[in-house]
mmCIF file of the N, C-alpha and C atoms, coordinates in Angstrom:
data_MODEL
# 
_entry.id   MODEL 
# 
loop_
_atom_site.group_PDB 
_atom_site.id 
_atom_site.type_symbol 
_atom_site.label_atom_id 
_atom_site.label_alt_id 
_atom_site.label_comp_id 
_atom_site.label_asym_id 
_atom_site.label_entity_id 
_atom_site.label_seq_id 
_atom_site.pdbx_PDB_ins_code 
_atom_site.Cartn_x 
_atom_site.Cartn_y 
_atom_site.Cartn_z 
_atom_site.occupancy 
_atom_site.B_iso_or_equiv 
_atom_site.pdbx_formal_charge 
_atom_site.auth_seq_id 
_atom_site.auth_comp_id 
_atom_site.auth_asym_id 
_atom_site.auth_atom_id 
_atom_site.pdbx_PDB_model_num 
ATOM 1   N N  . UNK A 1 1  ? 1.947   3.157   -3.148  1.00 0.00 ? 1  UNK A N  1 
ATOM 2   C CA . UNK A 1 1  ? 0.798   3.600   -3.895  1.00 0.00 ? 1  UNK A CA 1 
ATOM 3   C C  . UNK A 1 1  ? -0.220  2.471   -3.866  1.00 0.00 ? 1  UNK A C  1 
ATOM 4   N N  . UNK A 1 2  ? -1.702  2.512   -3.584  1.00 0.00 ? 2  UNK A N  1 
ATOM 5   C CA . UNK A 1 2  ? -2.412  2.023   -3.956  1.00 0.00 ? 2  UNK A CA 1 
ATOM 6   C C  . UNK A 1 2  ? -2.739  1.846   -5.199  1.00 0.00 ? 2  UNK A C  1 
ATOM 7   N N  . UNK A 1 3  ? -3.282  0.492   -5.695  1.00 0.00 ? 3  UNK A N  1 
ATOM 8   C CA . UNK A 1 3  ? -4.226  0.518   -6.875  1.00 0.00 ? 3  UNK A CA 1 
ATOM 9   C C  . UNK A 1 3  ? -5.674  -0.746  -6.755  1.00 0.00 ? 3  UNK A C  1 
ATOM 10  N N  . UNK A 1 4  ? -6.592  0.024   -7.280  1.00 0.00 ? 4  UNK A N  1 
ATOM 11  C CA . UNK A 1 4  ? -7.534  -0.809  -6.728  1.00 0.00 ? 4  UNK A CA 1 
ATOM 12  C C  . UNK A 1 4  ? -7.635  -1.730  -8.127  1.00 0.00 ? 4  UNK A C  1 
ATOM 13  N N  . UNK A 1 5  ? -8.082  -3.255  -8.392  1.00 0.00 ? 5  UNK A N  1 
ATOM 14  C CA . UNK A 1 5  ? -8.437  -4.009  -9.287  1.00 0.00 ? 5  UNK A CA 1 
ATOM 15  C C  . UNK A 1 5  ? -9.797  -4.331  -9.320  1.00 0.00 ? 5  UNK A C  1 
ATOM 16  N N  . UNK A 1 6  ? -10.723 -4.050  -10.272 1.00 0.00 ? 6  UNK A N  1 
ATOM 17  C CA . UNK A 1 6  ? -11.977 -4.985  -10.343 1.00 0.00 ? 6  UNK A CA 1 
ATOM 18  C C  . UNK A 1 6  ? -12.006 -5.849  -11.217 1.00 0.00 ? 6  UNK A C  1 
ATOM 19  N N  . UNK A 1 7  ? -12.789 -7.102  -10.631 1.00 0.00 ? 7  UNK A N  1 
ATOM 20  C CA . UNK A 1 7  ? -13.120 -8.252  -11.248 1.00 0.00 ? 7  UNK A CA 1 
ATOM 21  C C  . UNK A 1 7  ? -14.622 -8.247  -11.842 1.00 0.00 ? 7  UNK A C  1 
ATOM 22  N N  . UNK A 1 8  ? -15.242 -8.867  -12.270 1.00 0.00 ? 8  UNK A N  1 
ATOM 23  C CA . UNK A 1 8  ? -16.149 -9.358  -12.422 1.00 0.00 ? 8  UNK A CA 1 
ATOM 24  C C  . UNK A 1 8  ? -16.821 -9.815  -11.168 1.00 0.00 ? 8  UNK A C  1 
ATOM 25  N N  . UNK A 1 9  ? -16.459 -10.014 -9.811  1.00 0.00 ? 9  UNK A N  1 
ATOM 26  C CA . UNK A 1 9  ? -16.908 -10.686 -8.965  1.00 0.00 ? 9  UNK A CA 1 
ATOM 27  C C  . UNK A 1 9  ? -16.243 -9.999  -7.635  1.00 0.00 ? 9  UNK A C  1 
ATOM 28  N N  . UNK A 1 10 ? -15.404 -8.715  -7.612  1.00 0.00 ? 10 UNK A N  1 
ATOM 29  C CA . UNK A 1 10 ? -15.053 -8.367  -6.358  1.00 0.00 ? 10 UNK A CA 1 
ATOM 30  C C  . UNK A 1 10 ? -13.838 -6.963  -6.997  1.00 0.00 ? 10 UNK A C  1 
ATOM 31  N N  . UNK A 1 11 ? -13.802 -6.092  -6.364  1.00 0.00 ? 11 UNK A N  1 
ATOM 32  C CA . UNK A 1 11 ? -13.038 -4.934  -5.915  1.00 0.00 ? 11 UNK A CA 1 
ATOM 33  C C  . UNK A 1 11 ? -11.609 -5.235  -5.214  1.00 0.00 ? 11 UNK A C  1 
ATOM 34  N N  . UNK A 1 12 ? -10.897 -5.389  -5.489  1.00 0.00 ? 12 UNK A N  1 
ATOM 35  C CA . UNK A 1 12 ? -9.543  -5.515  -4.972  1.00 0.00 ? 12 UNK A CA 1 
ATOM 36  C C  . UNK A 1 12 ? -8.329  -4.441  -4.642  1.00 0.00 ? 12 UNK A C  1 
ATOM 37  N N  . UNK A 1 13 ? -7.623  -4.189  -3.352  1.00 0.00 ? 13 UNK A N  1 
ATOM 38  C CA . UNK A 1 13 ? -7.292  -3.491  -3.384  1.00 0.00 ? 13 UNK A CA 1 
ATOM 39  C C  . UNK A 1 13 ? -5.254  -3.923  -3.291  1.00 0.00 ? 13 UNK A C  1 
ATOM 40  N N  . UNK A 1 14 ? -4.762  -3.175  -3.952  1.00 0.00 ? 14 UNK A N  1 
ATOM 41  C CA . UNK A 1 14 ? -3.338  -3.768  -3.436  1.00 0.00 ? 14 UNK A CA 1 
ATOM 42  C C  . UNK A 1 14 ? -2.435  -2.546  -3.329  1.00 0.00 ? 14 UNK A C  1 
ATOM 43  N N  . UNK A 1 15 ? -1.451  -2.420  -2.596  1.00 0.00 ? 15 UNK A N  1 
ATOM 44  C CA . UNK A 1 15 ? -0.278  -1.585  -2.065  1.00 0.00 ? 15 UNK A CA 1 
ATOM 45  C C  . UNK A 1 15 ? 0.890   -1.642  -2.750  1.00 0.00 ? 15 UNK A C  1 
ATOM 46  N N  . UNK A 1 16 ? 0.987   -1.092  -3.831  1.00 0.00 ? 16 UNK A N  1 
ATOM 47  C CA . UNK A 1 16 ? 2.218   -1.769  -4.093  1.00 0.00 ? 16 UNK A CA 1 
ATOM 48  C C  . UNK A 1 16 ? 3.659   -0.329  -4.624  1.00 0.00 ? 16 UNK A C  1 
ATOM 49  N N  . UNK A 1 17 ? 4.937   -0.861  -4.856  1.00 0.00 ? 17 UNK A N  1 
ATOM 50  C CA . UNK A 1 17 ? 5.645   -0.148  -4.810  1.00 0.00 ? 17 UNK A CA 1 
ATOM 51  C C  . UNK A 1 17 ? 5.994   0.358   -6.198  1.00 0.00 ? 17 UNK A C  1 
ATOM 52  N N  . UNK A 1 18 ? 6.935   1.371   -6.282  1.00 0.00 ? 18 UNK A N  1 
ATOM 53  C CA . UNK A 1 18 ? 6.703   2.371   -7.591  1.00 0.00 ? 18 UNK A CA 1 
ATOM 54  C C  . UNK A 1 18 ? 7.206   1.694   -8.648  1.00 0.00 ? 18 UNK A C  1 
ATOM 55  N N  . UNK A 1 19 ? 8.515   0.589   -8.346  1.00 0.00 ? 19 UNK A N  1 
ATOM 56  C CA . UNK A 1 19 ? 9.237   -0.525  -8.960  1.00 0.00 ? 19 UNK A CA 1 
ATOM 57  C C  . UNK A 1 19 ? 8.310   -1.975  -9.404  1.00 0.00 ? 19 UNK A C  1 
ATOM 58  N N  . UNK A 1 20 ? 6.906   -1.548  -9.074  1.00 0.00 ? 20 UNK A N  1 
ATOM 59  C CA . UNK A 1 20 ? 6.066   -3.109  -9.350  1.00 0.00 ? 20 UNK A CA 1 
ATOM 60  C C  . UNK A 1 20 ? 6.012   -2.914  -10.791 1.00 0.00 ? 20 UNK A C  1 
ATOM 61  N N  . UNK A 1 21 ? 6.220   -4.284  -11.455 1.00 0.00 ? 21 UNK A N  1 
ATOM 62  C CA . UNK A 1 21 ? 5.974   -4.313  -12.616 1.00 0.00 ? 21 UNK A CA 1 
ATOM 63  C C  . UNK A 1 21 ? 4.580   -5.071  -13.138 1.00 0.00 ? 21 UNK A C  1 
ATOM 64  N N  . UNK A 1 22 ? 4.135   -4.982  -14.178 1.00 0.00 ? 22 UNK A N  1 
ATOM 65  C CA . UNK A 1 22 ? 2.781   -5.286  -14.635 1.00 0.00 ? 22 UNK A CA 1 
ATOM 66  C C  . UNK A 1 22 ? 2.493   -6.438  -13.955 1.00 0.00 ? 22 UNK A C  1 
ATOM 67  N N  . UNK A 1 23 ? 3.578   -7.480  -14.350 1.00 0.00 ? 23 UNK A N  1 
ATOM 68  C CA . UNK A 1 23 ? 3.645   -8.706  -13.834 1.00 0.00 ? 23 UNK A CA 1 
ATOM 69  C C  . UNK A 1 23 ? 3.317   -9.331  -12.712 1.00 0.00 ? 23 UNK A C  1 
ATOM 70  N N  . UNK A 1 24 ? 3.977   -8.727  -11.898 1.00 0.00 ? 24 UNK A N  1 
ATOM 71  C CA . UNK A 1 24 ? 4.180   -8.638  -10.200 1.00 0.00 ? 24 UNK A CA 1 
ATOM 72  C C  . UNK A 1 24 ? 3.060   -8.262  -9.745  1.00 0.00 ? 24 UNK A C  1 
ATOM 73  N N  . UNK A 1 25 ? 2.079   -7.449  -10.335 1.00 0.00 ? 25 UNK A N  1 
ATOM 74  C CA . UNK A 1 25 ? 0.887   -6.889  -10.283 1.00 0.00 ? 25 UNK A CA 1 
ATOM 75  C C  . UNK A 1 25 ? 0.135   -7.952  -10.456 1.00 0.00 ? 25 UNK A C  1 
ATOM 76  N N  . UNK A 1 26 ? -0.110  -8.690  -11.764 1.00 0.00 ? 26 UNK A N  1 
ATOM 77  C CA . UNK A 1 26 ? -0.657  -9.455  -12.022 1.00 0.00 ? 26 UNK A CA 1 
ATOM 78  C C  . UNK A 1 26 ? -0.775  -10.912 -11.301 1.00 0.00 ? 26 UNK A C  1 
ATOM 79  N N  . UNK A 1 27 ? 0.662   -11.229 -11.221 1.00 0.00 ? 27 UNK A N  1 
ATOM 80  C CA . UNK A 1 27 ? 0.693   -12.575 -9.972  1.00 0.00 ? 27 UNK A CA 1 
ATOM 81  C C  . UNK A 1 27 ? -0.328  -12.520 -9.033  1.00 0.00 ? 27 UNK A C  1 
ATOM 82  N N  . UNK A 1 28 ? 0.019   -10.904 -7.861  1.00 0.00 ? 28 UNK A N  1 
ATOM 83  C CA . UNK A 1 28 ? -0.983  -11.202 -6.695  1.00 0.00 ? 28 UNK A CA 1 
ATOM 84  C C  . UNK A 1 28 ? -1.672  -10.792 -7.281  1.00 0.00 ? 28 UNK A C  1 
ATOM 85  N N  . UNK A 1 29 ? -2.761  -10.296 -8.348  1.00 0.00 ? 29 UNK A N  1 
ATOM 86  C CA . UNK A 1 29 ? -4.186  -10.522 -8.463  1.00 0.00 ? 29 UNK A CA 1 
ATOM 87  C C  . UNK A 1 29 ? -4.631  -12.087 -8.697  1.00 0.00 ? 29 UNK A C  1 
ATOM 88  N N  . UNK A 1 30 ? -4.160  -12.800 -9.123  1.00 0.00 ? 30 UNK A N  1 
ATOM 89  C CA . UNK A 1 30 ? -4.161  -13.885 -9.527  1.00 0.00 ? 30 UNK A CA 1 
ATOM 90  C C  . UNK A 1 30 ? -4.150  -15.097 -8.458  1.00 0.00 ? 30 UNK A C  1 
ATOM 91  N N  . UNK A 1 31 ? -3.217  -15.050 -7.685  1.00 0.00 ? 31 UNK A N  1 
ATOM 92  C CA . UNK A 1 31 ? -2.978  -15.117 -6.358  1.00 0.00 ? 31 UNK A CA 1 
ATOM 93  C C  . UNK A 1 31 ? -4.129  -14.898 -5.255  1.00 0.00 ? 31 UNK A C  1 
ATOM 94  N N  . UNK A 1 32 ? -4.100  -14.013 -5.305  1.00 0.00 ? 32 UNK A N  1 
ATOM 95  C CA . UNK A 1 32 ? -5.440  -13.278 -4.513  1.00 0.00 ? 32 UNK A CA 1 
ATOM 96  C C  . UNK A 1 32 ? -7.206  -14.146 -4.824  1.00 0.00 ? 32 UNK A C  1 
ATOM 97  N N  . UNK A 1 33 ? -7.456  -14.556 -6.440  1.00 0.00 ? 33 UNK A N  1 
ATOM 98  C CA . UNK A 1 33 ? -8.756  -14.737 -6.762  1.00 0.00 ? 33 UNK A CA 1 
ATOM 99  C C  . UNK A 1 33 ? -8.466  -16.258 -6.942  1.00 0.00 ? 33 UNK A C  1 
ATOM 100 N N  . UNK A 1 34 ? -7.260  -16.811 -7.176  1.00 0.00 ? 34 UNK A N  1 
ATOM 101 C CA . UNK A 1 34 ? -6.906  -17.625 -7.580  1.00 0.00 ? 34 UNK A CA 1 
ATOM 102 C C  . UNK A 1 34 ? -7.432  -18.584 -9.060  1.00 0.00 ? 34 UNK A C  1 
ATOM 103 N N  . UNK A 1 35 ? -6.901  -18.001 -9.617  1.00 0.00 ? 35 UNK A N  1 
ATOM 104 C CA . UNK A 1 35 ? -7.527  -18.341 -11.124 1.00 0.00 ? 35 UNK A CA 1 
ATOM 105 C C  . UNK A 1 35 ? -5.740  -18.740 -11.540 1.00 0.00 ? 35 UNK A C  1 
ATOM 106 N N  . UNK A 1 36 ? -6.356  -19.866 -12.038 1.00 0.00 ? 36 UNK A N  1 
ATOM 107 C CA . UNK A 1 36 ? -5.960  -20.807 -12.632 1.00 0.00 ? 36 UNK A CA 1 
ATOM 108 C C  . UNK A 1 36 ? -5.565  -21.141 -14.625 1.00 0.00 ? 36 UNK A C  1 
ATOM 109 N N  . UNK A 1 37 ? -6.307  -20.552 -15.169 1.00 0.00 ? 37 UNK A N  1 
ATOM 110 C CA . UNK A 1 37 ? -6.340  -20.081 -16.604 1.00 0.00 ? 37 UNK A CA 1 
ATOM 111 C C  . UNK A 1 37 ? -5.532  -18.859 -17.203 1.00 0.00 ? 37 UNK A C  1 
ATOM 112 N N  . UNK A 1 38 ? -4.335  -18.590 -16.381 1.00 0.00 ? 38 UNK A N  1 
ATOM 113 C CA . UNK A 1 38 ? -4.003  -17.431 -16.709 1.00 0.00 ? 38 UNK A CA 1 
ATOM 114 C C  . UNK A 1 38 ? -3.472  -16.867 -17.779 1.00 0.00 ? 38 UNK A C  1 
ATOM 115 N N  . UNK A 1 39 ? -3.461  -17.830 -18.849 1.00 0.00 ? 39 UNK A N  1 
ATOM 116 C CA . UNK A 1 39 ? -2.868  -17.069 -19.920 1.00 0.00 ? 39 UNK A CA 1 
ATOM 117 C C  . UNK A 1 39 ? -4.088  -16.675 -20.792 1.00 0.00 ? 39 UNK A C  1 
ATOM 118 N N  . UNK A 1 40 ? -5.161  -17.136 -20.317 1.00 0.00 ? 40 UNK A N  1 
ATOM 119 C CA . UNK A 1 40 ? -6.537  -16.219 -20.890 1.00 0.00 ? 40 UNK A CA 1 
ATOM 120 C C  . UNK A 1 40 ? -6.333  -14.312 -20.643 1.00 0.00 ? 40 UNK A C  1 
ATOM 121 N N  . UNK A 1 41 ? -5.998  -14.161 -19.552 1.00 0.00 ? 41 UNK A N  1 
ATOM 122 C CA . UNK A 1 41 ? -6.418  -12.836 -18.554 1.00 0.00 ? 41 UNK A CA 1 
ATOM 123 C C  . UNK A 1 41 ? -4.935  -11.509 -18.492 1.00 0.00 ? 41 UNK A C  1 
ATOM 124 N N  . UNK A 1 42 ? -5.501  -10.929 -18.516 1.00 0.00 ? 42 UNK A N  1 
ATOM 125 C CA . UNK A 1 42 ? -4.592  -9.441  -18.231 1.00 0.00 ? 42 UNK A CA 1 
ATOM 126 C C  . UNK A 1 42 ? -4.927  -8.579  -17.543 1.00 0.00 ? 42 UNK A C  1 
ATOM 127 N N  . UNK A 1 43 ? -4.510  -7.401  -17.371 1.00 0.00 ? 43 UNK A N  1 
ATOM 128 C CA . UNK A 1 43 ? -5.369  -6.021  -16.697 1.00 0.00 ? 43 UNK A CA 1 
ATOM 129 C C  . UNK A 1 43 ? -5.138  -5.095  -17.510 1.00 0.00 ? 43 UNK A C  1 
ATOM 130 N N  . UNK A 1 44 ? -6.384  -4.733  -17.796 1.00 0.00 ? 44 UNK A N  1 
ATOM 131 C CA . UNK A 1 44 ? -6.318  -3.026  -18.280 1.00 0.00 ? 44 UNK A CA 1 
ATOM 132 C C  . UNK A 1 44 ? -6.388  -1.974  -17.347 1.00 0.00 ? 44 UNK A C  1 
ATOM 133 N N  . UNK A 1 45 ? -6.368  -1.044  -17.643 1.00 0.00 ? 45 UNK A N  1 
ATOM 134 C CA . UNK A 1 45 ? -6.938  0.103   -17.160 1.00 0.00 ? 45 UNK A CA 1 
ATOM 135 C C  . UNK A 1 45 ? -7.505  1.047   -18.044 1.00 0.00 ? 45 UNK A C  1 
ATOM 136 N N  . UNK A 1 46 ? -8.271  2.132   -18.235 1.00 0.00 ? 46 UNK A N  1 
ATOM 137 C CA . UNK A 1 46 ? -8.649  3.272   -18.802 1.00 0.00 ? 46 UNK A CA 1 
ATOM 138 C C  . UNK A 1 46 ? -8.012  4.589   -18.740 1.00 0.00 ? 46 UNK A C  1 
ATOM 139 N N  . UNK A 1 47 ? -7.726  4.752   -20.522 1.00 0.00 ? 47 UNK A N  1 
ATOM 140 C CA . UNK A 1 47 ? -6.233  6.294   -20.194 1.00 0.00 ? 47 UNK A CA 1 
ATOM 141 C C  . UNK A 1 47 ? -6.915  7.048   -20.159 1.00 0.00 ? 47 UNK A C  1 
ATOM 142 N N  . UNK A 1 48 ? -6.371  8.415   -20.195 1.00 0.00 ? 48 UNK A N  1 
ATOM 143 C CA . UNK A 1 48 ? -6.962  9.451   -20.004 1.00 0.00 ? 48 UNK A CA 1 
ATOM 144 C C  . UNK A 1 48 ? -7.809  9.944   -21.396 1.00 0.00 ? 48 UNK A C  1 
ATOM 145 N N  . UNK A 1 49 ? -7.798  9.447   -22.438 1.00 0.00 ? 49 UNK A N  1 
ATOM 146 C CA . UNK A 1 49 ? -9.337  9.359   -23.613 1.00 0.00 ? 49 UNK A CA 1 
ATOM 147 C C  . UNK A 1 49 ? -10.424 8.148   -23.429 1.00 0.00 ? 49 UNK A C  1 
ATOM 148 N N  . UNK A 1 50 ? -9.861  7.992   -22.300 1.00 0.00 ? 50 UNK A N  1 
ATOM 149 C CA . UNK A 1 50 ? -11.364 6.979   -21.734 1.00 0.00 ? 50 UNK A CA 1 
ATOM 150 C C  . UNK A 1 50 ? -11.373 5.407   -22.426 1.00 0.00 ? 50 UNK A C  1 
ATOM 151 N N  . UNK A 1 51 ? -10.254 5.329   -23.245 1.00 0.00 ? 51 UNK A N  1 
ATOM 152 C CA . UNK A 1 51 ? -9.643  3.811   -23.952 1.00 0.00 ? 51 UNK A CA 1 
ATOM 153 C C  . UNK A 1 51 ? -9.434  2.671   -22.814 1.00 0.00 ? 51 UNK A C  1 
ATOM 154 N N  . UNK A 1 52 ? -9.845  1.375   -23.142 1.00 0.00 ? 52 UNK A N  1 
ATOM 155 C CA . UNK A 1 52 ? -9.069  0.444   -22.252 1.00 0.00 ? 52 UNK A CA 1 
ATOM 156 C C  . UNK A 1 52 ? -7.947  0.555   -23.031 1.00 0.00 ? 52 UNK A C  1 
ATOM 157 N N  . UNK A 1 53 ? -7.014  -0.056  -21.961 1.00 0.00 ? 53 UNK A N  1 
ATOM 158 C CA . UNK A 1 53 ? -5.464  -0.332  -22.453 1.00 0.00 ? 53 UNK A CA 1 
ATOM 159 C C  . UNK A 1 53 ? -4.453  -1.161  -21.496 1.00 0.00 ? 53 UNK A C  1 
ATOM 160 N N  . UNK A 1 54 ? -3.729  -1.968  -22.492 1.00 0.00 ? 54 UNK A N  1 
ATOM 161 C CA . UNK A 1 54 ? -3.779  -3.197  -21.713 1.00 0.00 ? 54 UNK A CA 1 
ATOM 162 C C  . UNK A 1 54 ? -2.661  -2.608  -20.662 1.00 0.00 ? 54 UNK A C  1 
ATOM 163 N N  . UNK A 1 55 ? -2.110  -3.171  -19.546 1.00 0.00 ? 55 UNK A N  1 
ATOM 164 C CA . UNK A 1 55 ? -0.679  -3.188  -18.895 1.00 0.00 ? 55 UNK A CA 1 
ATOM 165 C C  . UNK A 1 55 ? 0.314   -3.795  -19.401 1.00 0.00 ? 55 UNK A C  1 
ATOM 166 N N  . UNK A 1 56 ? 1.063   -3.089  -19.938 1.00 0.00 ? 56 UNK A N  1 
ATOM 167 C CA . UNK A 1 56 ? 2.033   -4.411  -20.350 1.00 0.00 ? 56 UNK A CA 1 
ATOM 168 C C  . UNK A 1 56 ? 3.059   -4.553  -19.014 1.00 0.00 ? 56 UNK A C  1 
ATOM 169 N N  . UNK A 1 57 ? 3.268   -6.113  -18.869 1.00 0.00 ? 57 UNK A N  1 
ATOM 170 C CA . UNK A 1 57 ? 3.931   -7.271  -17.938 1.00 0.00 ? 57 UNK A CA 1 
ATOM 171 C C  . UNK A 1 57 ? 5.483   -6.615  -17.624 1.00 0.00 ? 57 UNK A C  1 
ATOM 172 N N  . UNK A 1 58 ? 5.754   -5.818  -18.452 1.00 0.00 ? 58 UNK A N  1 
ATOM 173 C CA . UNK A 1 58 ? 7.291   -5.631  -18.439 1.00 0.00 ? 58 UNK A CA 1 
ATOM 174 C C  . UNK A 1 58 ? 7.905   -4.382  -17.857 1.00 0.00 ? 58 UNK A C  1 
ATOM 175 N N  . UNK A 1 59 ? 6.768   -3.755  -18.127 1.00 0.00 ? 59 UNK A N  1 
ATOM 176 C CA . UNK A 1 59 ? 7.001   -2.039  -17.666 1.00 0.00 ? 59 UNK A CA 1 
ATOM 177 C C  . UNK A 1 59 ? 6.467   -2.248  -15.925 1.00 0.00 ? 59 UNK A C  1 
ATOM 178 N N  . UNK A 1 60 ? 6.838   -0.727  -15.228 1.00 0.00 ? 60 UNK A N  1 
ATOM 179 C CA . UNK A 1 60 ? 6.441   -0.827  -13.817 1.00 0.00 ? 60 UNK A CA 1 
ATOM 180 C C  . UNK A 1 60 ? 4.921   -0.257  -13.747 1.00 0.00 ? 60 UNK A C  1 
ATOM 181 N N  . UNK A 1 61 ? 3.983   -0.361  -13.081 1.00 0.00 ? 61 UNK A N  1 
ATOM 182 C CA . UNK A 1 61 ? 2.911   -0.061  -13.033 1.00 0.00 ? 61 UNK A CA 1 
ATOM 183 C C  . UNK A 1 61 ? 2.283   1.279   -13.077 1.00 0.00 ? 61 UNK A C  1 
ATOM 184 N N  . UNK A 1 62 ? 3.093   1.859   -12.496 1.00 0.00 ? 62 UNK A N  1 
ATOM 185 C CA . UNK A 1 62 ? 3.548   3.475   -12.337 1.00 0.00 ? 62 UNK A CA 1 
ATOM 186 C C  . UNK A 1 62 ? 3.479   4.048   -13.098 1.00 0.00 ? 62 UNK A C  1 
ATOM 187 N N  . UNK A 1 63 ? 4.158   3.596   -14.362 1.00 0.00 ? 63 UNK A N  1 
ATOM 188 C CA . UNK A 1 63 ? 4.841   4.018   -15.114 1.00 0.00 ? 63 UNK A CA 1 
ATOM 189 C C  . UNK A 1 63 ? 3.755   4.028   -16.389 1.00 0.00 ? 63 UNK A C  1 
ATOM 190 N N  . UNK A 1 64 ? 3.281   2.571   -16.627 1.00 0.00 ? 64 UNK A N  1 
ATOM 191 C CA . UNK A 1 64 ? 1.572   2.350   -17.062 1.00 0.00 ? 64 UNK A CA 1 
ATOM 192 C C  . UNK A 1 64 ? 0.799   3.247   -17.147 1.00 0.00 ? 64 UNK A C  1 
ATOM 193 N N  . UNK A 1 65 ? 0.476   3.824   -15.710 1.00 0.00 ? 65 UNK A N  1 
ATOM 194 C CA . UNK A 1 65 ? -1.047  4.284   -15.722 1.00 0.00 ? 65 UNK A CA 1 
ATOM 195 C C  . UNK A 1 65 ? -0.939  5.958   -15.506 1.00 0.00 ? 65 UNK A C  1 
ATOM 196 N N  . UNK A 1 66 ? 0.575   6.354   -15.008 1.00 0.00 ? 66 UNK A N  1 
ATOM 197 C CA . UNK A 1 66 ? 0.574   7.749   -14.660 1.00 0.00 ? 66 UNK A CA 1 
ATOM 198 C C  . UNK A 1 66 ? 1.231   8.379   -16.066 1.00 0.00 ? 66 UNK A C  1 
ATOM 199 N N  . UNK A 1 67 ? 1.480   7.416   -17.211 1.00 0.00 ? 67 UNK A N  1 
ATOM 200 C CA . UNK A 1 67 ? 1.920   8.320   -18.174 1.00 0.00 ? 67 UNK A CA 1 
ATOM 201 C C  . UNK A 1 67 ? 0.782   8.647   -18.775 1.00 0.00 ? 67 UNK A C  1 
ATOM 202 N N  . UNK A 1 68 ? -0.597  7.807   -18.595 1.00 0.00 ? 68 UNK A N  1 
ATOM 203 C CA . UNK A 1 68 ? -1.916  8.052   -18.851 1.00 0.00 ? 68 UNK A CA 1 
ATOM 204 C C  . UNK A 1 68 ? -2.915  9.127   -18.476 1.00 0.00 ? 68 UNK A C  1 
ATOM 205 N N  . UNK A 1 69 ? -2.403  8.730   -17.230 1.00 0.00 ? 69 UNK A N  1 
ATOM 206 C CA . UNK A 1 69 ? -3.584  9.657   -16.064 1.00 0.00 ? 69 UNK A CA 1 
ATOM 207 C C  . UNK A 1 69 ? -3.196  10.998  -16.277 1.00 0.00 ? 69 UNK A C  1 
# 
């Protein structure tokens, strides 16, 4: 599954598998922009009432955004 990430400064796209967890998610974005401050930063996404909401690190990503969507 794809999921795309935006930054403040760029569109990101990553591939990842149904078993990725928030975390794992989060590394390669992090990875990817390389930011350094990370216990500032998280990812949200927007559920399906149009709320941000955070990812939590522990659950699989999948699992996150499609109990939303």
């Amino acid at each position: 599954m794809n999921v795309r990430v935006t930054t403040m400064d760029a569109e990101l796209e990553f591939a990842i598998q149904q078993t990725t967890t928030g975390k794992q998610l989060f590394d390669q974005v992090v990875k990817t922009i390389g930011l350094r401050e990370v216990w500032f930063f998280g990812l949200q996404y927007t559920d399906s009432k149009g709320d941000l909401t955070w990812i939590k690190l522990y659950k699989k990503v999948s699992c996150s955004i499609l109990l939303h969507a």
